[in-house]
C-alpha positions as CSV (number, residue, x, y, z in Angstrom):
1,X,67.9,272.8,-61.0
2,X,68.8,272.7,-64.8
3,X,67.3,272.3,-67.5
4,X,69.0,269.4,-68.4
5,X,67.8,267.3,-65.4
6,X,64.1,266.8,-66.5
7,X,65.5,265.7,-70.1
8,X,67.7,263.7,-68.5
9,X,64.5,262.2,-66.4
10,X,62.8,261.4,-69.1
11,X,65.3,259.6,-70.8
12,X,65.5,257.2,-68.1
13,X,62.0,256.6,-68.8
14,X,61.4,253.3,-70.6
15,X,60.1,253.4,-73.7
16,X,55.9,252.9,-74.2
17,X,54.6,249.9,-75.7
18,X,51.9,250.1,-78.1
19,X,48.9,248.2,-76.7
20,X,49.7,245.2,-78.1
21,X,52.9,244.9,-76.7
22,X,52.1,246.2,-73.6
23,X,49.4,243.3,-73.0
24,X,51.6,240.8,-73.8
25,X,54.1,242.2,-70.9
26,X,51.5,242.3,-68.7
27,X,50.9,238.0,-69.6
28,X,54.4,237.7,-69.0
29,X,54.8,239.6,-66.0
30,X,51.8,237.2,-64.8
31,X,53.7,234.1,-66.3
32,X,56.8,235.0,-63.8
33,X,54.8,236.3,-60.6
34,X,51.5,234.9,-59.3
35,X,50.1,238.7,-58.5
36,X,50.4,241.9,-60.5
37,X,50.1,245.5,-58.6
38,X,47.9,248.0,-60.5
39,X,50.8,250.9,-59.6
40,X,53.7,248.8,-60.2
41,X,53.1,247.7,-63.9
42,X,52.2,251.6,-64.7
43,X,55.8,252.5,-63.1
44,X,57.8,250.0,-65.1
45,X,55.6,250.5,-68.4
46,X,55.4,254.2,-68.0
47,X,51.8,254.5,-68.7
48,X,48.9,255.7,-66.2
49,X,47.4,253.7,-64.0
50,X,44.0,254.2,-65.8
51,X,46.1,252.7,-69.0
52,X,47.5,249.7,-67.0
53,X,43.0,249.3,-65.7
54,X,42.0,249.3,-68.8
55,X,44.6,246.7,-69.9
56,X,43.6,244.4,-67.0
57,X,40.1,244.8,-67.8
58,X,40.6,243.7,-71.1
59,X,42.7,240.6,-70.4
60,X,40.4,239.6,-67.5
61,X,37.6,239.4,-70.3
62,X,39.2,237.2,-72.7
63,X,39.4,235.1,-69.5
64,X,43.3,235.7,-69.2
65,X,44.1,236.7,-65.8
66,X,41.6,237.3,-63.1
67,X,41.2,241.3,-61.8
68,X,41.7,241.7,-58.1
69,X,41.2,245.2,-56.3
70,X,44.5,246.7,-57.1
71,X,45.8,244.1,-59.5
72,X,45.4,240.9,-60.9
73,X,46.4,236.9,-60.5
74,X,46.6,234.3,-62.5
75,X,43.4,232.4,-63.4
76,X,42.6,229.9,-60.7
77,X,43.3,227.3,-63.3
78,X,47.0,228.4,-64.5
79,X,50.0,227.9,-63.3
80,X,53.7,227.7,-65.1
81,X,55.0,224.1,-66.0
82,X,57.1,222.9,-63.0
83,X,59.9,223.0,-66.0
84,X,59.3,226.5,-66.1
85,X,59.2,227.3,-62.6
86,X,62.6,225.7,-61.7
87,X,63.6,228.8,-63.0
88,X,62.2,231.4,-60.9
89,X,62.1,232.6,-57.4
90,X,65.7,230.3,-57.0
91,X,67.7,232.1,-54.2
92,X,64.4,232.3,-52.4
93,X,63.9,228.8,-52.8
94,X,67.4,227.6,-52.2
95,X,67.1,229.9,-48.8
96,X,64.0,228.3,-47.9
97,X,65.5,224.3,-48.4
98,X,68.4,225.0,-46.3
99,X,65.9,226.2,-43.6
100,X,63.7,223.4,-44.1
101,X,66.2,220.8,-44.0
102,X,67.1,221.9,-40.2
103,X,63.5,220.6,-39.2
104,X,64.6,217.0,-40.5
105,X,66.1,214.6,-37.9
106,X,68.0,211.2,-38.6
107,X,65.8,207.6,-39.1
108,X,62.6,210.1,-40.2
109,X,60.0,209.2,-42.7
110,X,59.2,211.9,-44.7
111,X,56.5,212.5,-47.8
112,X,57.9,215.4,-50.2
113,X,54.9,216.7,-52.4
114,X,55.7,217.1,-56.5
115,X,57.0,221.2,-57.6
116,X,59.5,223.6,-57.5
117,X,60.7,224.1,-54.0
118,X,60.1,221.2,-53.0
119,X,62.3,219.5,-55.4
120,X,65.2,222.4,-54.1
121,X,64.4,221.4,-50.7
122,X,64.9,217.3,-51.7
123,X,68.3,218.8,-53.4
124,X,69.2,219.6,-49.6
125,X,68.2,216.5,-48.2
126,X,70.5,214.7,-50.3
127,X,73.2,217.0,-49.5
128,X,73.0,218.1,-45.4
129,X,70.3,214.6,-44.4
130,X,71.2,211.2,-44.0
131,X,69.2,207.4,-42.6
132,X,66.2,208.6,-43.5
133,X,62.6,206.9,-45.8
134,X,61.3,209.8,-48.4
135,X,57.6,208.8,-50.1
136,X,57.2,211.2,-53.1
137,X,55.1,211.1,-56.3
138,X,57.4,213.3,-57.7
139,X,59.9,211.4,-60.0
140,X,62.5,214.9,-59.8
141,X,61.8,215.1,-56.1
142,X,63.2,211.1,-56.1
143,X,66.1,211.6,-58.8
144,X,67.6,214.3,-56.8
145,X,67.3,212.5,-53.3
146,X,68.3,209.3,-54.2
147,X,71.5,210.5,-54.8
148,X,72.6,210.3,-50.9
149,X,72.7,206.2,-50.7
150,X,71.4,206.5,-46.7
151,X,68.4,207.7,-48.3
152,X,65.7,205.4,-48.8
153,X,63.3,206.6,-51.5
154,X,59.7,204.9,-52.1
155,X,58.3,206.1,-55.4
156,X,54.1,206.0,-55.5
157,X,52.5,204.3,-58.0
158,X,49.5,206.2,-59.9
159,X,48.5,207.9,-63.5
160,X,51.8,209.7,-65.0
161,X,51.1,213.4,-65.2
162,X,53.9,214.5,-67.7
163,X,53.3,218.4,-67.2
164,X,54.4,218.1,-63.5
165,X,56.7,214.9,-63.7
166,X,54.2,213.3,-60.9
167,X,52.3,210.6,-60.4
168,X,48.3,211.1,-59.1
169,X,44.7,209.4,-59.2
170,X,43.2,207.1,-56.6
171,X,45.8,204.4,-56.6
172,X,48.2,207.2,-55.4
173,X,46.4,207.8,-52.5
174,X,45.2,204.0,-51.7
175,X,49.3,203.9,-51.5
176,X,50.0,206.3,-49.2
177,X,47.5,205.1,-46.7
178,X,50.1,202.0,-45.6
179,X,52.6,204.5,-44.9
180,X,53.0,206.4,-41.2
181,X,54.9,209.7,-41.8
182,X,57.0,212.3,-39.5
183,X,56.7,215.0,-41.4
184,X,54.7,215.6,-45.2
185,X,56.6,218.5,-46.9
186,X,54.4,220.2,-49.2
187,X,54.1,223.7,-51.4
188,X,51.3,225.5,-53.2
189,X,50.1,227.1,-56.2
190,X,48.5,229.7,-53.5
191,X,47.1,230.8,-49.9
192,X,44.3,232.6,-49.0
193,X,42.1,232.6,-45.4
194,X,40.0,230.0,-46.8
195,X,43.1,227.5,-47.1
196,X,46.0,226.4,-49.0
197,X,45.4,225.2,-52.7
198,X,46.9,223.7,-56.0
199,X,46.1,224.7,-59.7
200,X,46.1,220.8,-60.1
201,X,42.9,219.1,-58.6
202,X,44.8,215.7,-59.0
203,X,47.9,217.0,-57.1
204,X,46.0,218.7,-54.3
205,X,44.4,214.9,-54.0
206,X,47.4,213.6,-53.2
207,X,48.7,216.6,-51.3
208,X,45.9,215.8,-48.8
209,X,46.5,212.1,-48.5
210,X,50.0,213.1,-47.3
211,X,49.1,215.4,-45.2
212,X,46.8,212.9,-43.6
213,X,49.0,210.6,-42.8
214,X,51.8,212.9,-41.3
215,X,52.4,213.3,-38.0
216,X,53.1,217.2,-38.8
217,X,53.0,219.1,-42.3
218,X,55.5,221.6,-43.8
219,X,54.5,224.2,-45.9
220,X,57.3,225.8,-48.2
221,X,56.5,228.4,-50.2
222,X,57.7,231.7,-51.4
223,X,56.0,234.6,-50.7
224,X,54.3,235.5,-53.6
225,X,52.0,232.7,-53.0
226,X,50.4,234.3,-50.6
227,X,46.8,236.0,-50.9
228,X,46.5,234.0,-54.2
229,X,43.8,232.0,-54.5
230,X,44.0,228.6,-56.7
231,X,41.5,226.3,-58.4
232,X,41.7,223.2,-55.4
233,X,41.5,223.7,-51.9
234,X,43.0,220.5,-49.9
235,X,43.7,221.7,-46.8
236,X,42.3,224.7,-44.2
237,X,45.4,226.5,-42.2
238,X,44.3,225.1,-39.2
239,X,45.8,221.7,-40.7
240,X,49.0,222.6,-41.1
241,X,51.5,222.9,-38.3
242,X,54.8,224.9,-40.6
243,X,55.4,227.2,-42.7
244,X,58.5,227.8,-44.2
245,X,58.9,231.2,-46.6
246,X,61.3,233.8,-47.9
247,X,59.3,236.8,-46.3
248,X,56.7,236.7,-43.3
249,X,52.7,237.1,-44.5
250,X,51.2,240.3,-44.1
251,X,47.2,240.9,-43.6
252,X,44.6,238.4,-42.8
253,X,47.0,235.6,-43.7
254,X,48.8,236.6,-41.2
255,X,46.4,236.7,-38.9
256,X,45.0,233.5,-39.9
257,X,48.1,231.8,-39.6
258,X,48.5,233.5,-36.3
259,X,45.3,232.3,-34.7
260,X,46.1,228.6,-35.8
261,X,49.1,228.8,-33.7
262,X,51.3,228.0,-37.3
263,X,54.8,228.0,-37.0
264,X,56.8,230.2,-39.1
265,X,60.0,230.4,-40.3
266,X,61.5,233.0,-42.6
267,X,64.9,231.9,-44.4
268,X,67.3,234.4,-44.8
269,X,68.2,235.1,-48.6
């Protein structure tokens, strides 16, 4: 070996972040991915792992992120704007509409929960569906869809939550109670053994008054939901009868899912 080659290995090295800096990557690491790996975050900040603890354990004080063992998540609370998450995870989420939308069949009625992926997989509807009744609170979820003219859309009435384009509160689920659905298509700020949960209290209300009235629910989510936990729990696994992902669960989610008999299908990115 040369003497060049570990000069020339440390020159690929990125370059260190004062602490400051390095904090703030760590927040915007957390902004962009629901879970943070203790290992990972030392590899691409070049620092030791004790460094990266130390870090955590500082942020996790000021009440920033929430240490895990190995890592850290996003406070049970947070959650990017669903402006901001249209950005992210998008040839995952693409993937998993087109494998949703092969689970629809003609004349259907169909409830599409508010965020991200579900708005990509309301994109496919309106592109590959046809003859069928949507019922969404989700006013992006209805712009997109109504753009096929054999789908019906029924927009729920309900308090106007700007920060997630939706509409929620008690009227919202009054609504949905004279509805009879095929299938409730639904995501999640996160899933854990003890159930599938939303950052918004007021979205997870409704979530559940879809799911109720379904005849089967849908799950799409990416896979860095998984083994997060979130602020509202409205529904156990057991509930559920789909699951539609970029990447199969691993661990006791797995298992979980695997003892309630839950479908799933990974979409090929």
């Amino acid at each position: 070996m040369s003497r060049a080659d570990p000069l020339a290995r440390a020159e690929r090295r990125p370059p260190r972040l004062d602490k400051a800096a390095r904090q703030a990557r760590i927040l915007a690491e957390m902004r962009a991915s629901a879970t943070l790996r203790v290992g990972d975050l030392a590899t691409e900040l070049n620092v030791s792992t004790e460094t990266i603890r130390r870090d955590l354990f500082e942020l996790g004080e000021k009440g920033l992120i929430n240490r895990t063992y190995g890592g850290a998540v996003r406070p049970f609370a947070s959650e990017p704007s669903v402006t901001e998450r249209h950005g992210l995870m998008v040839a995952e989420r693409e993937a998993i509409a087109a494998a949703t939308v092969q689970l629809i069949k003609p004349k259907e009625v169909i409830a599409i929960g508010a965020g991200a992926t579900t708005t990509h997989v309301a994109r496919r509807m309106a592109a590959a569906c046809r003859d069928l009744t949507v019922i969404t609170h989700s006013f992006s979820v209805a712009t997109v869809v109504s753009a096929n003219p054999t789908i019906d859309v029924i927009m729920c009435p309900g308090r106007y939550n700007a920060r997630e384009g939706m509409m929620v509160g008690v009227e919202t689920g009054e609504f949905l109670q004279n509805y009879n659905v095929n299938r409730a298509i639904l995501g999640i700020s996160g899933l854990t053994t003890d159930g599938l949960a939303d950052a918004e209290p007021d979205a997870a209300f409704v979530y559940r008054a879809m799911m109720n009235r379904a005849a089967q629910t849908i799950i799409v989510s990416d896979h860095q939901k998984f083994d997060v936990p979130s602020l509202a729990i409205w529904a156990r696994i057991p509930d559920i009868q789909h699951l539609v992902t970029d990447r199969a669960p691993e661990g006791a989610v797995a298992r979980a899912l695997g003892r309630a008999r839950v479908e799933i299908t990974v979409a090929e990115t």
